[in-house]
C-alpha positions as CSV (number, residue, x, y, z in Angstrom):
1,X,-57.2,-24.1,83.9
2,X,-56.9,-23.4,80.1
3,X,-60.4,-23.6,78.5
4,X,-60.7,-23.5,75.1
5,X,-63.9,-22.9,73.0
6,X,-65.6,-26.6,71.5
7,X,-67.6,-24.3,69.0
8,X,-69.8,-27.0,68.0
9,X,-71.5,-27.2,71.3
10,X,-75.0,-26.6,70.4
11,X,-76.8,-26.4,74.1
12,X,-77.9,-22.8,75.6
13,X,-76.7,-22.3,79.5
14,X,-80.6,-21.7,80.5
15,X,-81.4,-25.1,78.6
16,X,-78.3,-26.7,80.2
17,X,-78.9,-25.9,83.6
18,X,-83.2,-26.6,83.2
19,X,-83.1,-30.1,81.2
20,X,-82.8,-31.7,84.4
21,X,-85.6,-32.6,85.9
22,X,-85.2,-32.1,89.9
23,X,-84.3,-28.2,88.5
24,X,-87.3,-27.9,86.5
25,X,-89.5,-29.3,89.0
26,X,-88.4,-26.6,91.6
27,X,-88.7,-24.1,88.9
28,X,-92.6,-25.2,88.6
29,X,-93.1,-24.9,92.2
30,X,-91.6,-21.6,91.9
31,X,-93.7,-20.5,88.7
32,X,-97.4,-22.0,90.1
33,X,-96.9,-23.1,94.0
34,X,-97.6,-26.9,92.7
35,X,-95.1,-29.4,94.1
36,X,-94.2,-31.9,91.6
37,X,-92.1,-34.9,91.7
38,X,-89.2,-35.5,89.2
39,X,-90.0,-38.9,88.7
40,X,-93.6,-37.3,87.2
41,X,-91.8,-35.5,84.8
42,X,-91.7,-36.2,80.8
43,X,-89.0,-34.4,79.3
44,X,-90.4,-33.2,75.3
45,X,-87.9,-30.7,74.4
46,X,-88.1,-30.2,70.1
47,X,-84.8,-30.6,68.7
48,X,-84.6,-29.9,64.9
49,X,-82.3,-31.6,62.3
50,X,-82.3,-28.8,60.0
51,X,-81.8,-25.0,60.3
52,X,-85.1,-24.3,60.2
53,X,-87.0,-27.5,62.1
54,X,-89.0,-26.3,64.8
55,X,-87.2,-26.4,67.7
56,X,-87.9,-24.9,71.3
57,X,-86.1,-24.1,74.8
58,X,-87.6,-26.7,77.3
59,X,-91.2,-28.4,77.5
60,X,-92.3,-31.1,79.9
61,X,-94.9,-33.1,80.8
62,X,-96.6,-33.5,84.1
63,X,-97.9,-37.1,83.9
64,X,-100.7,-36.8,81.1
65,X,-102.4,-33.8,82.6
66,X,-100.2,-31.0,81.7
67,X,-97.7,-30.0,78.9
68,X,-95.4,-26.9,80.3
69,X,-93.1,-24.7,77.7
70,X,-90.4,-22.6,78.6
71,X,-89.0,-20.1,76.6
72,X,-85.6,-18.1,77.3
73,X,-85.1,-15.0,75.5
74,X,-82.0,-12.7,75.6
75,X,-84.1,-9.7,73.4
76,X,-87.4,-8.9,73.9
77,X,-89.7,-10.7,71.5
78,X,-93.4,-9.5,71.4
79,X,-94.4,-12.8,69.1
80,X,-94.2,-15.4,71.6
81,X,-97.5,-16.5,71.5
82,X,-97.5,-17.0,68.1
83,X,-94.4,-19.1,68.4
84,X,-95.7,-21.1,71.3
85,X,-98.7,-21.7,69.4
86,X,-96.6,-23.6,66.6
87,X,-94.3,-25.4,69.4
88,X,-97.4,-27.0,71.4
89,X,-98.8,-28.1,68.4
90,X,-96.0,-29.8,67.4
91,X,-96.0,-31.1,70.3
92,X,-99.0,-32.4,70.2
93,X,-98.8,-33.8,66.7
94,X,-95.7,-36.0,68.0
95,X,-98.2,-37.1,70.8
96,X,-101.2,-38.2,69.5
97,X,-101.8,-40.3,66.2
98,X,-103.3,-38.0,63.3
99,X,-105.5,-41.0,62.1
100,X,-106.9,-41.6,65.2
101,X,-107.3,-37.7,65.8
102,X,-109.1,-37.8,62.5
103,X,-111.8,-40.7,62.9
104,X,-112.2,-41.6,66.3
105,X,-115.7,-40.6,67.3
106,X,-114.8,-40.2,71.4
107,X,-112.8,-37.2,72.9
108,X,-109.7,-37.5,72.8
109,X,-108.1,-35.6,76.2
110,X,-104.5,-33.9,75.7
111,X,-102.9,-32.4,78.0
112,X,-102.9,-29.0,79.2
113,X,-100.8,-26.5,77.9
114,X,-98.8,-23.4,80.0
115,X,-96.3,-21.6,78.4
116,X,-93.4,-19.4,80.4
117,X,-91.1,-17.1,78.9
118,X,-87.5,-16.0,80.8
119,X,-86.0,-12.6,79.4
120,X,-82.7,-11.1,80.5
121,X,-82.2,-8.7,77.6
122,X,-81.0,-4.8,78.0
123,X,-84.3,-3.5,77.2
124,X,-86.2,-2.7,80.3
125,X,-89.0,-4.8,80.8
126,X,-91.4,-5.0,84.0
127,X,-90.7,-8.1,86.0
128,X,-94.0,-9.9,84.8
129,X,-96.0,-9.2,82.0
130,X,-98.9,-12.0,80.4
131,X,-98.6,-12.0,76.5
132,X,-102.0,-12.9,74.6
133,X,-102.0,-14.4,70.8
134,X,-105.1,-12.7,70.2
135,X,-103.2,-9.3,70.6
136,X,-101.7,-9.8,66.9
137,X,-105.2,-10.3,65.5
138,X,-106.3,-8.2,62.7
139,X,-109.5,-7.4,64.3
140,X,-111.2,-8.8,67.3
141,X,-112.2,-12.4,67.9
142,X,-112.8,-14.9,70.6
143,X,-112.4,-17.9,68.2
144,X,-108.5,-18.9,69.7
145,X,-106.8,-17.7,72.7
146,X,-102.7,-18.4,74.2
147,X,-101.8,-16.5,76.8
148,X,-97.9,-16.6,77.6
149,X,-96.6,-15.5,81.1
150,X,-93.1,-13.4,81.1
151,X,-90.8,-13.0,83.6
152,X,-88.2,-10.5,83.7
153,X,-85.1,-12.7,85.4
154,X,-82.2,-9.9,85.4
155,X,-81.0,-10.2,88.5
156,X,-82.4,-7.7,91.2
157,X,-82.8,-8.3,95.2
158,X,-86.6,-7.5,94.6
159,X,-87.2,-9.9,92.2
160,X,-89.6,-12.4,94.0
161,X,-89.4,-14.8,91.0
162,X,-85.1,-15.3,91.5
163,X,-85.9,-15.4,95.5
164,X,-87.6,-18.0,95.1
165,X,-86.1,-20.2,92.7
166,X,-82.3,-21.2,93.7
167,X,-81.2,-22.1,90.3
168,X,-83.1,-19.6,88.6
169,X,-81.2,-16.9,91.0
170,X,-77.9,-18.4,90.3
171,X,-78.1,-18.5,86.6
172,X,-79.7,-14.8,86.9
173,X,-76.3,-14.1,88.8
174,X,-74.1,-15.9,87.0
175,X,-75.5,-13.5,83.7
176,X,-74.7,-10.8,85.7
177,X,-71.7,-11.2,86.7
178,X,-70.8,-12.3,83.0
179,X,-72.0,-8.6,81.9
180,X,-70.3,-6.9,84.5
181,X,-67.1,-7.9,83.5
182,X,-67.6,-6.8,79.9
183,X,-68.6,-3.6,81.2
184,X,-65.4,-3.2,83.4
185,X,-63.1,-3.8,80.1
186,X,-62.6,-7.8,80.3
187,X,-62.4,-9.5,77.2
188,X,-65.7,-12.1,77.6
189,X,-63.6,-14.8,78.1
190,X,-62.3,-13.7,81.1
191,X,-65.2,-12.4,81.9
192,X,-67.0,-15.9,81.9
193,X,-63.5,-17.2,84.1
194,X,-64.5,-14.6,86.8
195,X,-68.0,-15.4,86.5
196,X,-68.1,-18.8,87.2
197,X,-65.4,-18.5,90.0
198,X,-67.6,-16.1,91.4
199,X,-70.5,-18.5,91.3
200,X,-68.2,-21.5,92.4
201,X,-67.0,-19.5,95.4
202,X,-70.2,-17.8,96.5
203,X,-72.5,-21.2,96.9
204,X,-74.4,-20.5,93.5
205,X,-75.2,-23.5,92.0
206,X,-70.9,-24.5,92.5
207,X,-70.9,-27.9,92.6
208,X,-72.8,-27.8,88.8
209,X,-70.0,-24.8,87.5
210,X,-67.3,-26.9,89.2
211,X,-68.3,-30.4,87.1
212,X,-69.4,-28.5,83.8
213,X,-66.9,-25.7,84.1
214,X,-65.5,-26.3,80.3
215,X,-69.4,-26.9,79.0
216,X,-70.1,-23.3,80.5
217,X,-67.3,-21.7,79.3
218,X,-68.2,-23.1,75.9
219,X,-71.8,-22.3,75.8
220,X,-71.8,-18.8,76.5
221,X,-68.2,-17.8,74.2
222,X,-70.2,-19.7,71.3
223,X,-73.4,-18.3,71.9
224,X,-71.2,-14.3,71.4
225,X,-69.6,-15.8,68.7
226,X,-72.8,-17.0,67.4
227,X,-74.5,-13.8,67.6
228,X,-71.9,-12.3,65.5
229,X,-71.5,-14.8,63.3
230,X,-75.5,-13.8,62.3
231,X,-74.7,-9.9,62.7
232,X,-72.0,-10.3,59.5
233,X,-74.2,-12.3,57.6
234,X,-77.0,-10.0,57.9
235,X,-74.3,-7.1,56.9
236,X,-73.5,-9.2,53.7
237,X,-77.3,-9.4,52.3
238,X,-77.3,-12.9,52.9
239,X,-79.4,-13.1,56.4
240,X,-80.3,-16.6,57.8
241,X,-83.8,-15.6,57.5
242,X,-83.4,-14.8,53.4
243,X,-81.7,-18.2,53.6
244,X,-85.1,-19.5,55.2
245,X,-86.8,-17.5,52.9
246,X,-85.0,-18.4,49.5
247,X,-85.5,-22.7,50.6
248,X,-89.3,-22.8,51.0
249,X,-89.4,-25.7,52.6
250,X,-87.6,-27.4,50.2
251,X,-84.3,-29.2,51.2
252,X,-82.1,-28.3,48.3
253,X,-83.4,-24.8,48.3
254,X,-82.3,-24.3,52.1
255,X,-78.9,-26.1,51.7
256,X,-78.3,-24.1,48.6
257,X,-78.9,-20.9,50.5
258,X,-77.0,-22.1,53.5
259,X,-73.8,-22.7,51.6
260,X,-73.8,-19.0,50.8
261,X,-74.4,-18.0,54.2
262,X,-71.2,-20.1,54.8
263,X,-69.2,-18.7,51.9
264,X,-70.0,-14.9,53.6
265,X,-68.4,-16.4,56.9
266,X,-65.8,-18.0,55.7
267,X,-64.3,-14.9,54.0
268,X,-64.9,-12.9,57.3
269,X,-63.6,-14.9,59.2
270,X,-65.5,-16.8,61.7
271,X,-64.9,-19.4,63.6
272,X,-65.7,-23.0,61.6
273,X,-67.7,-24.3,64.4
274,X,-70.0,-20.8,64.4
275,X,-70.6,-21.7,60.6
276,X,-71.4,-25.1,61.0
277,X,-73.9,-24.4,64.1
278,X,-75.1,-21.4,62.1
279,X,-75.9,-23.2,58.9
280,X,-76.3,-27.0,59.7
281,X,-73.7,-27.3,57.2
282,X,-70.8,-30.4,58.3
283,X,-67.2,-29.9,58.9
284,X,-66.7,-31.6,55.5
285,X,-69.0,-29.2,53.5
286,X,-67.6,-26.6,55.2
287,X,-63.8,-27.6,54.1
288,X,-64.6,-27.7,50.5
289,X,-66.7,-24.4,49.8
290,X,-63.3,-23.1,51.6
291,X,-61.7,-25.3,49.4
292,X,-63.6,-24.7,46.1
293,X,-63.4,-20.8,47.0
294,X,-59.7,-20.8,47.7
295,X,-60.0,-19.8,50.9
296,X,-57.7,-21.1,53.8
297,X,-59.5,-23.4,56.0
């Protein structure tokens, strides 16, 4: 079968395989030893417009008592609770109405938050660790507390989390299998090909890698070419994070600084539909900075 990249797919594999919610409720079970129904669960997943909206992994409601985030993170990132902190409360904003929040004399109940992190990265991390906001505060205070709990998923046979959690240990596999082949001297491509035959053939998750076969193959190539895509930029001075720096807030501003991020791709290179996921820019904007620049599109 010939698979070619759709480089504008904009979905992770982790977020693929979880926004279901029969997965995500055995991945709860997993995580807290609650069984919950799929039928009792609210998908709330953020999903940004612009470059810099706010925009997270997975989050889900449990009926009105409880509010879950999930975070997956391929390098270790120390600030999770600070970024969990700005997800739930835009979550919450979305929820409840701010004039109401503002003069209505009863409590108002919300529901309660728990916030999971996944990490698969290279750097060596202990299976589970418990993150706490108030670990970044200049000096000590009891005045706000978010604790985050992270689980190392690389795959290992000791790894009570994966033994657990069938689709959790499949994806886990599937990663590995991925990186294996790299290391062995495959281009990632084929790498991915061998990967999800392997899955397909071994009862790991095989019937969802048979009907989404293409969709995987695209998510993981984009997300490498991704990666590099942000890796030249960064070379070139003009970072996504100056881009987000340069806009403050302000629409022009970011689109503006996005272009340039564009023009640096364009001239190395890349892919059209790794600089249109990488900026927000469209196809059409795309075509004429190429076109205003001279450069072949």
């Amino acid at each position: 079968m010939c698979m070619k990249p759709k480089r504008t797919y904009k979905d992770s594999l982790f977020r693929h395989i979880f926004n279901d919610k029969r997965r995500l409720a055995s991945l709860y079970e997993s995580l807290t030893g609650r069984k919950v129904a799929p039928r009792d669960i609210a998908i709330t997943t953020l999903r940004g417009v612009f470059f810099n909206d706010i925009k997270n992994d997975i989050s889900f409601r449990i009926g009105d008592r409880d509010i879950i985030l999930m975070e997956h993170q391929s390098s270790w990132n120390p600030n999770m609770p600070l970024r969990m902190l700005w997800y739930v409360a835009k979550l919450y904003s979305r929820q409840l109405d701010s004039q109401e929040v503002v003069y209505r004399s009863r409590l108002i109940p919300i529901p309660a938050p728990e916030f999971y992190v996944f990490y698969n990265g290279s750097q060596d991390e202990p299976d589970y660790q418990k993150l706490r906001l108030s670990d970044a505060f200049a000096h000590a205070t009891d005045t706000l507390e978010l604790a985050v709990d992270c689980y190392n998923i690389n795959y290992s046979t000791q790894n009570k989390l994966l033994d657990s959690c069938y689709e959790l240990r499949c994806y886990s596999i599937f990663v590995q299998k991925v990186r294996e082949g790299i290391q062995n001297g495959l281009e990632l491509r084929t790498a991915i090909r061998q990967a999800i035959t392997y899955c397909k053939t071994h009862d790991l998750m095989g019937d969802y890698f048979q009907k989404n076969e293409s969709e995987v193959f695209d998510m993981v190539n984009f997300k490498w070419d991704q990666k590099r895509a942000l890796e030249v930029a960064k070379e070139d001075g003009v970072a996504i994070g100056e881009a987000r720096g340069e806009a403050r807030g302000k629409l022009l501003g970011e689109r503006n600084a996005m272009m340039k991020v564009a023009l640096s791709l364009l001239k190395k290179g890349l892919p059209v539909g790794v600089i249109t996921e990488s900026t927000n820019l469209s196809l059409e904007e795309v075509r004429k900075i190429a076109k205003d620049n001279g450069l072949a599109f």
